[in-house]
C-alpha positions in Angstrom: 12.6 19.3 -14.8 11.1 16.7 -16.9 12.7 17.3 -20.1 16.1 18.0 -18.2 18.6 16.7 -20.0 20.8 13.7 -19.0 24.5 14.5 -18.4 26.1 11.4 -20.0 29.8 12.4 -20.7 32.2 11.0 -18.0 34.0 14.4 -17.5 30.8 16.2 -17.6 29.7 14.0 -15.0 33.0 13.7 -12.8 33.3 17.7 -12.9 30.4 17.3 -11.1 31.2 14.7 -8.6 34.8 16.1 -7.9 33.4 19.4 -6.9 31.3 17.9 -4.3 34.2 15.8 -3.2 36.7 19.0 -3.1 34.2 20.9 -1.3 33.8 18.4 1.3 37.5 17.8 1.8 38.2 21.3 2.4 35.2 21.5 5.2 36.2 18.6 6.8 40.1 19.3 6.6 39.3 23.3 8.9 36.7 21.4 11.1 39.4 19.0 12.3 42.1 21.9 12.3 39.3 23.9 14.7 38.8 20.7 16.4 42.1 21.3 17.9 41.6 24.3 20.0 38.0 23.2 21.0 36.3 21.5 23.4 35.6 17.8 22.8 31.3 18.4 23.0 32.0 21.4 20.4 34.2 19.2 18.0 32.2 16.7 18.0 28.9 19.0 17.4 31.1 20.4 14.3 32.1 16.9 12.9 28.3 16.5 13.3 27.1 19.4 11.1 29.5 18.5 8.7 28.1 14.8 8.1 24.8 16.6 7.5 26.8 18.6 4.9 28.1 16.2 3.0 24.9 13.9 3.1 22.8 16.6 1.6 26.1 17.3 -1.5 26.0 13.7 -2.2 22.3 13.6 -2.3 22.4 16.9 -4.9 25.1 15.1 -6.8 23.9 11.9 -7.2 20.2 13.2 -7.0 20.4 15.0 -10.0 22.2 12.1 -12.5 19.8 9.3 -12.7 22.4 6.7 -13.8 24.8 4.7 -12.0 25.8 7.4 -9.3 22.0 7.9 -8.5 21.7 3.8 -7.8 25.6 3.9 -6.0 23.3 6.4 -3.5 20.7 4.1 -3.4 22.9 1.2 -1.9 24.8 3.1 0.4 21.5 4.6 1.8 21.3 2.0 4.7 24.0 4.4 6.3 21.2 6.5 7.0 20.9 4.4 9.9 22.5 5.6 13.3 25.1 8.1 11.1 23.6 11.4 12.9 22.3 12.0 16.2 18.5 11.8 16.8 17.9 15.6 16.4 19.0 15.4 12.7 17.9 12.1 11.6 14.4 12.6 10.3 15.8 15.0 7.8 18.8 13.4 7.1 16.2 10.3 6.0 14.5 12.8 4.0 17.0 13.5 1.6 18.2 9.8 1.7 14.8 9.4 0.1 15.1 11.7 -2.3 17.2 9.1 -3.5 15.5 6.0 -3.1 12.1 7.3 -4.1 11.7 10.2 -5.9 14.2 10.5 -9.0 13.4 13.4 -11.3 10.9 12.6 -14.1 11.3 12.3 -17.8 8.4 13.6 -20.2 6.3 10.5 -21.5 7.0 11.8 -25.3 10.4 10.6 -24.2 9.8 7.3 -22.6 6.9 6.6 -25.3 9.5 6.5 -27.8 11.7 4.2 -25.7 8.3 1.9 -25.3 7.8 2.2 -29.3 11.5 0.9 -30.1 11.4 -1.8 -27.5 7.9 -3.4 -28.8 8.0 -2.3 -32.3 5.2 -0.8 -32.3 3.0 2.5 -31.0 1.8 2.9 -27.3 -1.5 2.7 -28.6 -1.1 -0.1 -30.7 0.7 -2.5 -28.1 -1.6 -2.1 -25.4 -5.7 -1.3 -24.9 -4.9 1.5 -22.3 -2.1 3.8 -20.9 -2.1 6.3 -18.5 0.8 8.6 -19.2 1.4 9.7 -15.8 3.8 7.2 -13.8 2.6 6.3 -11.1 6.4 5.6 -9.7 10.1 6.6 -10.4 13.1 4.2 -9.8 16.6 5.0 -10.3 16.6 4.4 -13.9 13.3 4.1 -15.0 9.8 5.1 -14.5 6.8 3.0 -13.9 3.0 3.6 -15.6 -0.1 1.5 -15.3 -2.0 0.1 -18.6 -4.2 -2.6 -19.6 -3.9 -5.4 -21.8 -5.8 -6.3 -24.7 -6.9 -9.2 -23.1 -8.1 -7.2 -20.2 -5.3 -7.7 -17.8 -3.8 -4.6 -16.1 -0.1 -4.4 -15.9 2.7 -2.4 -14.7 4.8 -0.8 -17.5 8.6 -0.2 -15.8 10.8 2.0 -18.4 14.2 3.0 -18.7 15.4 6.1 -18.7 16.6 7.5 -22.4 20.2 7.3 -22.6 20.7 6.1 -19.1 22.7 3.4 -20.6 25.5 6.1 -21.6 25.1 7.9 -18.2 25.8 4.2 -16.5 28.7 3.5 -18.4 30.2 7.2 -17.2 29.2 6.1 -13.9 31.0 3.1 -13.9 34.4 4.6 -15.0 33.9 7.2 -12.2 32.9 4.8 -9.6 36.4 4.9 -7.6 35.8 8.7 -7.3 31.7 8.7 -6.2 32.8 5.6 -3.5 35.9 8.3 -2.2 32.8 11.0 -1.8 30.6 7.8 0.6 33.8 7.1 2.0 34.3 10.7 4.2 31.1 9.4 6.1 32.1 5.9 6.7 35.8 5.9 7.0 35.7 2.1 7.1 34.2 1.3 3.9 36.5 -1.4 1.6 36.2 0.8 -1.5 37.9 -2.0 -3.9 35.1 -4.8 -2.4 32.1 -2.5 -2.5 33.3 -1.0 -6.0 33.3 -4.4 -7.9 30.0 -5.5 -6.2 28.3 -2.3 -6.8 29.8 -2.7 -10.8 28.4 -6.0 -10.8 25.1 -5.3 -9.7 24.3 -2.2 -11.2 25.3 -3.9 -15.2 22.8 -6.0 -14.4 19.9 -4.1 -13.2 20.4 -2.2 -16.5 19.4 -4.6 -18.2 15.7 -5.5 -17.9 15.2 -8.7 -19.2 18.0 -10.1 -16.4 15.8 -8.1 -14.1 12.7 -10.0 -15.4 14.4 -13.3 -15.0 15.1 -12.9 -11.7 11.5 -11.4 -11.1 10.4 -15.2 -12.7 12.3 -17.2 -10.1 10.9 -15.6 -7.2 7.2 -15.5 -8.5 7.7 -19.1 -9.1 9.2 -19.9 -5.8 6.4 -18.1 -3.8 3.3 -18.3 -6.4 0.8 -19.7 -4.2 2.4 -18.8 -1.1 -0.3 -18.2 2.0 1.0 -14.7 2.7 3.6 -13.5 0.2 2.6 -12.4 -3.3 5.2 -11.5 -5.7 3.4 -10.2 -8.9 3.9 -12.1 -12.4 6.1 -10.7 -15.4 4.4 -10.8 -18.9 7.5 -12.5 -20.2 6.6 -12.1 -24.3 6.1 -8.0 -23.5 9.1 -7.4 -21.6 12.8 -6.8 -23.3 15.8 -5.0 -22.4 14.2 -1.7 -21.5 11.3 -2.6 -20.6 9.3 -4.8 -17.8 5.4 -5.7 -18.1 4.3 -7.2 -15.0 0.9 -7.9 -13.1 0.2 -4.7 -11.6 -0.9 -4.8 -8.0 -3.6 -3.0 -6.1 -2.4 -2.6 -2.3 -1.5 0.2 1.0 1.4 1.4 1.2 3.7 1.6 4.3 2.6 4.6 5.9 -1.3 2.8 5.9 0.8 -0.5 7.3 2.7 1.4 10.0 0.1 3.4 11.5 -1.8 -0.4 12.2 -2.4 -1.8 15.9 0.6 -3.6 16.8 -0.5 -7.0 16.0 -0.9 -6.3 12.2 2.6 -4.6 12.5 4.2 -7.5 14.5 2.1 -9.7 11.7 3.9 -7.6 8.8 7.1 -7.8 10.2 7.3 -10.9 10.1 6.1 -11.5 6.5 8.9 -9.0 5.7 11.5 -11.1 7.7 10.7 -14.1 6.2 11.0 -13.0 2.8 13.9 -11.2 2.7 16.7 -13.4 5.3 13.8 -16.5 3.9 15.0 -15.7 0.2 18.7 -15.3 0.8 19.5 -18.3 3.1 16.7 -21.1 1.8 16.8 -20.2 -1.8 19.6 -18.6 -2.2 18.5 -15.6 -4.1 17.2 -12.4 -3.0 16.2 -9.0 -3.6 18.8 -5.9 -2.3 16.4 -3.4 -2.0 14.1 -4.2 1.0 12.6 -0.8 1.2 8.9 1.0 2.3 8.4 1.4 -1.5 8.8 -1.9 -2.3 5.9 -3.7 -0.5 2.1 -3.0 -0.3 -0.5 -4.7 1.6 -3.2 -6.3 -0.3 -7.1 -6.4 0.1 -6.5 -10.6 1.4 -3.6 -9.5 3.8 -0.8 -10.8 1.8 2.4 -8.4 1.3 3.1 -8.1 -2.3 6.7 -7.5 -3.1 8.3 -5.2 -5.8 10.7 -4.6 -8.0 14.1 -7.1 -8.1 16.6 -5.3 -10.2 18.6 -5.2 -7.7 19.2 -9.0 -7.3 21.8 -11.7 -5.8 22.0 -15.2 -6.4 25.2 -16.6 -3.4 26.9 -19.9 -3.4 26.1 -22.5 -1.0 29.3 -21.9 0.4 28.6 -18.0 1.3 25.2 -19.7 3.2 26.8 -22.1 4.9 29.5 -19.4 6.0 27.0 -17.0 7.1 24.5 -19.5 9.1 27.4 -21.0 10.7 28.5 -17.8 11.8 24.8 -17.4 13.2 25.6 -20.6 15.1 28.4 -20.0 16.7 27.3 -15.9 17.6 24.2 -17.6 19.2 26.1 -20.3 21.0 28.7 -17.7 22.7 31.9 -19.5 21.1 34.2 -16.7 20.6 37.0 -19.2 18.9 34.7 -20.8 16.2 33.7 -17.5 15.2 37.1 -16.0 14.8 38.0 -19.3 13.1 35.1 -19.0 10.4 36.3 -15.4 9.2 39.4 -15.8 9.1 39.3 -18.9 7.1 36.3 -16.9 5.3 38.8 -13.8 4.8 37.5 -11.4 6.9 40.0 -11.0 8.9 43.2 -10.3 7.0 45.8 -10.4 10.0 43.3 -12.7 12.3 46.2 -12.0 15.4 45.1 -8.4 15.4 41.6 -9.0 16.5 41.0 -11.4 19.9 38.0 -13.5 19.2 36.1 -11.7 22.4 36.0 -8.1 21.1 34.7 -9.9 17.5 31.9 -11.9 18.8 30.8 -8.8 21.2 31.1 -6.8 17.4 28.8 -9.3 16.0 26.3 -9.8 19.1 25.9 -6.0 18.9 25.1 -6.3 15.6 22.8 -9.1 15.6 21.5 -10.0 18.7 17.8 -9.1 17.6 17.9 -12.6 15.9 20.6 -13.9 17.7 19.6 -13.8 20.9 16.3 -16.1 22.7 14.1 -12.7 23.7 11.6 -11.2 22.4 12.8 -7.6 20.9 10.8 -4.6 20.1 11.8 -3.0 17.7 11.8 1.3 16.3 14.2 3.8 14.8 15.8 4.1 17.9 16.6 0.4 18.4 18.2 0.4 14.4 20.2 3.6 14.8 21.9 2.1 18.2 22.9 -1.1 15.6 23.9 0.6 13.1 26.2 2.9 15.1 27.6 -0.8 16.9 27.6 -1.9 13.6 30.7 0.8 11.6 29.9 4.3 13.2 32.7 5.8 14.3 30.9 6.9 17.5 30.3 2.7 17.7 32.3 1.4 21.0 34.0 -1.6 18.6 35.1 0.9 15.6 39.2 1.5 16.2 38.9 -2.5 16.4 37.1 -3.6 13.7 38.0 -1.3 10.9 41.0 -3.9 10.2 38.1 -6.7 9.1 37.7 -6.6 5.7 34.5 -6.9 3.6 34.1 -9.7 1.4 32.1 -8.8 -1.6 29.8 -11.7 -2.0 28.8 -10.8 1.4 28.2 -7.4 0.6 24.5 -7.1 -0.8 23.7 -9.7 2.7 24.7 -6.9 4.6 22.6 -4.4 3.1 19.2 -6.7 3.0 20.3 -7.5 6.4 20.6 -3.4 7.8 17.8 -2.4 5.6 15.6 -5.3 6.6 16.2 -4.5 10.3 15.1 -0.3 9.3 12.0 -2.0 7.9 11.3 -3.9 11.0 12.2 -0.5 13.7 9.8 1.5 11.3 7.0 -1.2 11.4 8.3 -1.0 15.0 7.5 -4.5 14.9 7.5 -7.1 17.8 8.5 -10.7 18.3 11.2 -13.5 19.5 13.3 -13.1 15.8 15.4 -15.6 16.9 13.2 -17.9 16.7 12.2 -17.5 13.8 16.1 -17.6 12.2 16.2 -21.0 13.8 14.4 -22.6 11.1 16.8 -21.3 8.7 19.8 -21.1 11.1 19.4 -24.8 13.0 16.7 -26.6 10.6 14.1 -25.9 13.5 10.5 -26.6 13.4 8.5 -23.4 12.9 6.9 -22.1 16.1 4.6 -19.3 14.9 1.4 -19.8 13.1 3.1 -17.8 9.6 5.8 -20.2 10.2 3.4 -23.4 10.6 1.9 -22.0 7.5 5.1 -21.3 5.0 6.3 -24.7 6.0 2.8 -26.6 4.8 3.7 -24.4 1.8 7.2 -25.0 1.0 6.4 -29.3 1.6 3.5 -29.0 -0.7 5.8 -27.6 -3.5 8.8 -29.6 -2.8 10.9 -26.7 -2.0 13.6 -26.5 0.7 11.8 -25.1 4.0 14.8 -25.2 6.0 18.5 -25.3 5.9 20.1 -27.6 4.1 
């Protein structure tokens, strides 16, 4: 496996992808034609199995590519949540992973040549030590730890060899991999999510955009009382490459197995960050995943890795948290009057604004709603299927909405937040919380009192604008 080659060609790599396609459209085409003469428990049972059977194709198609198609499964992964029934879910999340965590590995003679170009120099000659076994994989890239010359240890994040070729065959073949997503979530926009995913993915290919976004947030939260996000050595990193301060920290599994205090105490650190980033700062990381946090020795969560990045308008904000407003507040009209003027509703007479703001409470009434809500896998999957299942009680209604593409990386931070939070199964009154982004509210938590001394004492916007 690790000196597999790359499949870079774009018919070599649509061959691939069309077979899993054609396969699945056959299978799905005779269970609906045997749907007809059986009994509705049994067809839906069949439809069943044959979700599982194309999640586990798209996870060997995409699996095994490492460009653009492997991250295109990475971003669509947060339909992992509530897309099976429970007796299937913990190995349907399993292969999921296989895509968010474990690509397949390239031999270091490999990605020490790709270190040597970018640097100009030898391993051994650019830095005092370096181990040669990574110590993570990402989509495209591996990550090793070394040490600096001055002493400082760092984590080395690598691109793939010729994953740049395999991204570009990915991108002309996007329209056919989103088609493959699309037989599991039948409402998916393919045009929005294709020119968001396009966008996106360019830049996460390129490292030293990736490092610049890395910089802003480090800067926003250097010093912060509970959030650490880890320095970039700025003159070592280039296009391929990313040096960074390499942090020592648990991982989730260590986190989740904590007494529920520390878990409720996490989950909020993990809130804030993620919704914090998007609606005070306006930038944000896409990927809020188990492998993207650790818990350090001083208690702070340390976050990782930002190539999958968003900077929104104030306009999209404003859109959003207004929305918030009005779901909290019960006012049906405002709501349907702020996505259809938004454009999410393309024939606004189709939808009455009751049956959208019971869509929307469904799906956010964690944060929405004045309760305290305890939260687990079971929790999320219920969401999620509310949220586009087809099983989901608002789905004939809202597949007309259509979703707006500078939205689109929101919702995922948003879903894969909220699967961070039911895994943690963490514990607390979310809502208020959001009110200091959502209303400009005073915190009312002790993180909360603590952020806000922060954000004053740097001059940075604590609240909404």
């Amino acid at each position: 496996m690790a000196d597999e080659k790359l499949p870079t060609g774009r018919l070599q790599r649509l061959s691939r992808i069309g077979r899993a396609a054609a396969q699945v459209a056959v299978k799905q085409a005779g269970t609906k034609t045997a749907n007809l003469v059986r009994s509705s428990e049994r067809s839906e049972k069949a439809l069943e199995r044959r979700h599982i059977e194309t999640a586990e194709q798209i996870v060997q198609v995409l699996g095994g590519m490492k460009g653009a198609a492997m991250k295109v499964g990475q971003m669509l992964s947060f339909m992992d949540l509530g897309l099976v029934p429970q007796e299937y879910r913990d190995e349907f999340q399993r292969k999921l992973a296989e895509l968010r965590d474990a690509a397949p590995a390239v031999s270091f003679e490999q990605m020490e040549r790709v270190i040597a170009e970018e640097l100009g120099e030898p391993v051994e000659r650019a830095f005092a030590e370096f181990e040669p076994e990574p110590i993570a994989a990402a989509s495209i890239g591996q990550v090793y730890r070394a040490r600096l010359h001055d002493g400082r240890r760092v984590a080395v994040k690598v691109q793939y060899p010729g994953v740049a070729d395999a991204v570009r065959a990915d991108m002309q073949n996007l329209g056919m991999l989103l088609r493959l997503a699309k037989r599991i979530t039948p409402q998916m926009d393919v045009k929005a999510v294709g020119e968001e995913i396009r966008e996106r993915i360019v830049e996460e290919l390129d490292y030293e955009q990736e490092a610049s976004n890395h910089r802003t947030l480090a800067r926003i939260y250097r010093g912060h009382p509970f959030i650490h996000v880890p320095d970039v050595v700025t003159a070592m990193s280039r296009e391929r490459i990313i040096v960074s301060e390499y942090v020592e920290g648990e991982g989730f599994d260590v986190m989740r197995a904590d007494s529920q205090e520390e878990r409720d105490r996490i989950g909020e650190i993990v809130y804030r960050f993620y919704f914090g980033s998007m609606y005070r700062h306006r930038r944000f990381s896409g990927d809020p995943h188990p492998g993207n946090m650790l818990r350090m020795a001083d208690g702070k969560i340390a976050f990782l890795d930002f190539g999958l990045f968003k900077e929104i308008d104030q306009h999209t904000v404003d859109l959003e948290l207004a929305s918030a407003r009005a779901v909290t507040e019960g006012d049906a009209a405002e709501l349907h009057r702020l996505w259809a003027e938004g454009g999410f509703l393309p024939d606004p007479a189709r939808l009455d604004p009751e049956d959208l703001l019971a869509y929307v409470r469904d799906a956010t009434w964690w944060y929405t709603v004045d309760a305290e809500a305890q939260l687990d896998p079971d929790v999320v999957a219920q969401i999620a299927i509310e949220v586009g299942d087809p099983r989901g009680r608002h789905f004939r209604r809202m597949r007309h909405q259509n979703v707006r593409p500078e939205h689109l990386l929101g919702r995922r931070l948003e879903m894969l937040t909220l699967g961070v939070l039911g895994e943690l199964r963490a514990r607390t009154n979310w809502h208020r919380i959001a009110r200091e982004w959502v209303y400009g509210d005073e915190p009312v938590t002790e993180l909360g009192r603590l952020e806000a001394e922060f954000f004053a004492s740097r001059g940075l916007r604590g609240a909404r604008a």
